[in-house]
Backbone bond lengths (Angstrom), bond angles and torsions (degrees), N, CA, C in turn:
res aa  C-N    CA-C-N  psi(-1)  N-CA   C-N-CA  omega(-1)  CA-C   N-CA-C  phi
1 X - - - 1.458 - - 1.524 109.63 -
2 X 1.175 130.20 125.16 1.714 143.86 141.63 1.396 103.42 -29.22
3 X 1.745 108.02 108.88 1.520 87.42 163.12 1.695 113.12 -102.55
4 X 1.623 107.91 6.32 1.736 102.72 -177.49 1.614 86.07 -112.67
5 X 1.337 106.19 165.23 1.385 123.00 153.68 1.475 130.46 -36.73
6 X 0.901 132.15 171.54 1.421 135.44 -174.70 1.442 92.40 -97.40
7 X 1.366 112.08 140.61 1.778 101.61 177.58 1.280 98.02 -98.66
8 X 1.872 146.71 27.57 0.908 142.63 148.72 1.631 102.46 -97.85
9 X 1.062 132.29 5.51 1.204 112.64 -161.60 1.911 104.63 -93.36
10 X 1.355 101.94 144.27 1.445 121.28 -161.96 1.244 103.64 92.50
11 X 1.525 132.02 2.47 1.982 115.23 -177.85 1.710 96.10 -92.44
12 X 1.590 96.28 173.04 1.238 108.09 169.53 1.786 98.23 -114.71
13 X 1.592 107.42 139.94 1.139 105.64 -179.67 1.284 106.77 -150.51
14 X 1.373 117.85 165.45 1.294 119.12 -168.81 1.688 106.67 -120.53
15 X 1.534 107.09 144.00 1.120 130.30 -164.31 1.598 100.63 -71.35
16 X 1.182 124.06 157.43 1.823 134.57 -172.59 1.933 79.31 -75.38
17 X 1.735 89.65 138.93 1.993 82.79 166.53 1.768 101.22 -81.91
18 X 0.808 142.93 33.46 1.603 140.16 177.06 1.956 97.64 -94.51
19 X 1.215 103.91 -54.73 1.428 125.53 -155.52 1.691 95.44 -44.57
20 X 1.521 136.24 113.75 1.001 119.82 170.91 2.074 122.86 -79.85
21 X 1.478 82.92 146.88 1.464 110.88 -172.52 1.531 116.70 73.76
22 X 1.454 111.87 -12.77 1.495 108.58 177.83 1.585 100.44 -105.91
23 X 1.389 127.04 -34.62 1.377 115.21 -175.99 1.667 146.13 -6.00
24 X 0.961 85.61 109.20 1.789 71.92 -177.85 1.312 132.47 88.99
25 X 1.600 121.16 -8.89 1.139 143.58 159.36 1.336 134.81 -59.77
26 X 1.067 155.39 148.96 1.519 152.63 -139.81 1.693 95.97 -132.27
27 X 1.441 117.38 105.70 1.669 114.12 -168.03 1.992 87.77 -104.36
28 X 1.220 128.95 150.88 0.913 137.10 123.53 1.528 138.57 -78.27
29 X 1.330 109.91 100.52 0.997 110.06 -168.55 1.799 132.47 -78.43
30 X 1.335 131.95 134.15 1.388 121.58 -175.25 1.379 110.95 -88.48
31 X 1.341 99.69 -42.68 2.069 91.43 -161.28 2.015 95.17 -169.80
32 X 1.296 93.37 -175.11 1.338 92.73 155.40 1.429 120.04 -78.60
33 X 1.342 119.83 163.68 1.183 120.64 162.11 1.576 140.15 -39.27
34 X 2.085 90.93 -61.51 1.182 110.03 -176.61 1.783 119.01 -66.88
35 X 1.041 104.67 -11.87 1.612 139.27 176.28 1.705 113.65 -54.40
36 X 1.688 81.88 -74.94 1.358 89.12 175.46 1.787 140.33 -88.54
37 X 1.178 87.70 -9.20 1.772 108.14 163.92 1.815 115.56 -95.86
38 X 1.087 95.93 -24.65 1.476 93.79 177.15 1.865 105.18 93.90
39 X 1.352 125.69 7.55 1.173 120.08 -162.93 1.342 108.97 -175.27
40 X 1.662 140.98 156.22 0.831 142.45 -171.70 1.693 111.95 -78.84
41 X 0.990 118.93 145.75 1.622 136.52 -157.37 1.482 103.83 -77.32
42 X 1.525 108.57 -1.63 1.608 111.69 179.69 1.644 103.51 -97.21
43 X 1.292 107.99 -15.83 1.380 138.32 167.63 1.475 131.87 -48.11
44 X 1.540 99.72 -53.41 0.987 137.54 -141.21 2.318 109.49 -82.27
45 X 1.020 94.71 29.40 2.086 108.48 -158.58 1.348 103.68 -53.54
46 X 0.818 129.55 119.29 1.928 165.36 -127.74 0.646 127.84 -9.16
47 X 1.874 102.38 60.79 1.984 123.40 154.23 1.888 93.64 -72.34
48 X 1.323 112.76 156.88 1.705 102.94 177.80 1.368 95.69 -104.03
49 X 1.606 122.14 5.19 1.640 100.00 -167.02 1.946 89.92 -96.80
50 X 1.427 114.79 -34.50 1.528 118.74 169.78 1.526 118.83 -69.08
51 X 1.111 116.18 -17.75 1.579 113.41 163.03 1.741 102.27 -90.71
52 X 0.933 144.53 11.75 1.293 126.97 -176.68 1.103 102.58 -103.21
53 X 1.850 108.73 -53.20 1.168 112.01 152.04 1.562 144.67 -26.71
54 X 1.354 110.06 -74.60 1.485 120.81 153.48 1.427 125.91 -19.07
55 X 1.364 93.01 -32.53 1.922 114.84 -177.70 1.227 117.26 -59.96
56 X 1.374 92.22 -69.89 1.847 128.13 -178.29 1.608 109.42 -55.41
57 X 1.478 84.74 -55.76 1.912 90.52 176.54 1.137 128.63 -56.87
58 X 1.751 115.09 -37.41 1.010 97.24 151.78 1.849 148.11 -82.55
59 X 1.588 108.67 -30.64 1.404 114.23 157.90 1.679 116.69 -34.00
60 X 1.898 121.93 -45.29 0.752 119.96 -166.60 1.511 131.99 -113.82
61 X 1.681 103.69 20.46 1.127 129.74 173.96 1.605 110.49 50.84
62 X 1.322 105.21 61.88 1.561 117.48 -177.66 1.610 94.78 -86.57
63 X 1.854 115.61 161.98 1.517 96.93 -172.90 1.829 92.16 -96.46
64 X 1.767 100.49 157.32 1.391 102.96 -178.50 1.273 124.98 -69.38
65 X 1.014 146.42 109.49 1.352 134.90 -165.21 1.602 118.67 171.87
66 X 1.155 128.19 -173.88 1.598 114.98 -159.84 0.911 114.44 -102.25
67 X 1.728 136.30 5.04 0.982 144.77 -163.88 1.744 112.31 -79.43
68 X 1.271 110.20 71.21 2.032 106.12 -144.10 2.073 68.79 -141.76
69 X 1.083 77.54 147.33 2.150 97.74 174.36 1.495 82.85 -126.65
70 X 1.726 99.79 168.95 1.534 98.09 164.10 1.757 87.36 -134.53
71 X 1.570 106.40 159.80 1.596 89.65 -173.65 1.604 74.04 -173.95
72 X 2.044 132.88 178.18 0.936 133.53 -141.89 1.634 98.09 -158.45
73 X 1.635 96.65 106.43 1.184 102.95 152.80 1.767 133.43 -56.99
74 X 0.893 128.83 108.65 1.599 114.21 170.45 1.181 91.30 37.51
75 X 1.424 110.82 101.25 1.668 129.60 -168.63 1.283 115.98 0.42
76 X 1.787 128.81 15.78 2.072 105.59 173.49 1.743 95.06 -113.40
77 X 1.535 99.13 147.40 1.306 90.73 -175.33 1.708 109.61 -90.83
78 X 1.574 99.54 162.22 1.175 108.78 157.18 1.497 142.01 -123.54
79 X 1.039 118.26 -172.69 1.440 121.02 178.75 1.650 98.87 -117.53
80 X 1.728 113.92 114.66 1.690 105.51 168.77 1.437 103.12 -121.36
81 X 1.314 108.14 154.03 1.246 112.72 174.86 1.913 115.87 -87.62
82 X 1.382 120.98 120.41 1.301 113.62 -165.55 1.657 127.79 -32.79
83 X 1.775 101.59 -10.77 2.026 106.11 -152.37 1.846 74.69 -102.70
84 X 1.267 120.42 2.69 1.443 119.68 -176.91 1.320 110.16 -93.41
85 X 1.411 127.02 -15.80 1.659 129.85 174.18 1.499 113.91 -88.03
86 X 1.148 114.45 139.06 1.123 135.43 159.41 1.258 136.94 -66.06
87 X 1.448 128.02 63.04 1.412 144.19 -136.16 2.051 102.50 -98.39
88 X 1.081 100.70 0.57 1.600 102.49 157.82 1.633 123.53 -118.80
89 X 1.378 126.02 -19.16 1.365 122.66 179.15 1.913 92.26 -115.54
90 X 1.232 113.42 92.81 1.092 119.19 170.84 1.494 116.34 -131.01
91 X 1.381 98.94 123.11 1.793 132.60 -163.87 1.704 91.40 -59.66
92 X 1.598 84.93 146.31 1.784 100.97 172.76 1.655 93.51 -64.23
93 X 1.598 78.38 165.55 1.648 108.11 174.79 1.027 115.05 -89.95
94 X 1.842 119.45 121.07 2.224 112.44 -168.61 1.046 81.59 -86.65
């Protein structure tokens, strides 16, 4: 478990364009995961944003572990894995 905040949390950031189906998208991020559920996202049995996740992660061989923010595409949230942000081309703040 995270016991501080995410020091991205409140940015807007954009997803790696590699990442399939999220690419390139602008996530606002809230927090960590484990943060805001209280528990790890492997944990988490029929939230749809931790099963989507779970999905992806595995199709796309994300590593297992807690390093997951949750933050909201065009208002639905998601689950990203941190090696999934784009920590040099990051969009102004609206």
């Amino acid at each position: 478990m995270h016991k501080e905040k995410s020091p991205i949390a409140g940015s807007f950031m954009f997803i790696k364009s590699g990442v399939p189906e999220l690419g390139d998208k602008i996530i606002h991020i809230e927090d960590w995961w484990d943060r805001i559920s209280g528990k790890s996202w492997m944990f988490c049995v029929g939230n749809p944003a931790a099963m989507n996740y779970g999905i992806r992660s595995g199709l796309n061989g994300l590593p297992i572990d807690d390093e997951v923010v949750y933050g909201h595409i065009n208002g639905l949230g998601f689950l990203v894995h941190i090696s999934e942000l784009d920590t040099v081309n990051v969009p102004e703040q609206p």
